[in-house]
KEBA-32186 format. One line per field, with one value per residue (C-alpha): residue number from 0; residue in one letter; x, z, y. Coordinates in steps of 0.05 Angstrom, whole numbers. Example, Ala and Ser with C-alpha at 12.3 -4.5 7.8 and 13.67 -1.06 7.14 Angstrom:
num = 0_1
residuo = A_S
px = 246_273
pz = 156_143
py = -90_-21
END
This chain:
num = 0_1_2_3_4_5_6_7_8_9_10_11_12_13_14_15_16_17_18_19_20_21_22_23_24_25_26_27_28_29_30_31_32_33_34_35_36_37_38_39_40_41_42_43_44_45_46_47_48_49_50_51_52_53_54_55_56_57_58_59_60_61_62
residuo = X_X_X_X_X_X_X_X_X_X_X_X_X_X_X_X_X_X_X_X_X_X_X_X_X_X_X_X_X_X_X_X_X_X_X_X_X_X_X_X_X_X_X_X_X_X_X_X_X_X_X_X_X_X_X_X_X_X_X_X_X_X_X
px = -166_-114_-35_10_30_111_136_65_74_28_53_32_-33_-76_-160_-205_-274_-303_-299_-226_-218_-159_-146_-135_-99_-45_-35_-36_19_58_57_55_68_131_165_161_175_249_280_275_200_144_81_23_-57_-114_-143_-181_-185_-150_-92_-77_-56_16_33_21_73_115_115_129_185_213_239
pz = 142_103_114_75_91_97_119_154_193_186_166_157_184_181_199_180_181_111_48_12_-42_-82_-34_25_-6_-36_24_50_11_20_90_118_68_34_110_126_50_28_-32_-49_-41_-84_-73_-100_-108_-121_-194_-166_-209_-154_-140_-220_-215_-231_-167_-123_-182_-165_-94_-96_-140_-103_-39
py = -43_-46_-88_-115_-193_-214_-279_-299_-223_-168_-106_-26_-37_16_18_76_83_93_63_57_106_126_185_138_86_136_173_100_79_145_140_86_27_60_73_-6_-31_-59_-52_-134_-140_-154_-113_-150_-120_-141_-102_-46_11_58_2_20_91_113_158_84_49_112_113_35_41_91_41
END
C-alpha cells in the first residue's frame, strides 16, 4: 500500500500486490498522488533509492 497522510486523513491510497519498485511508485505519483496534491503541501519520503529520482521531484513540483 501506499497513501499519503494530511491533517490525520488518508489520502491517494493505492494497494497492489507485489513489491514497490520505481515503476509503480512513478506511475503512482503521476496518477494518483499528483490529482489529490495542492500547491501548499509538503511531500515528505522516506530515502529509498527510487523515492530519489528526478521525474517524482518533477511530477511533485509540477502541482
Amino acid at each position: 500500500m501506499i497513501a499519503g497522510l494530511c491533517n490525520n486523513q488518508i489520502i491517494a491510497p493505492v494497494i497492489f500486490e507485489e513489491n514497490c519498485n520505481k515503476a509503480i511508485f512513478t506511475t503512482y505519483v503521476e496518477t494518483i498522488l499528483t490529482k489529490e496534491l495542492r500547491p501548499e503541501q509538503i511531500v515528505i519520503m522516506d530515502n529509498i533509492n527510487f523515492h530519489k529520482n528526478t521525474i517524482i521531484k518533477v511530477l511533485i513540483e509540477s502541482v
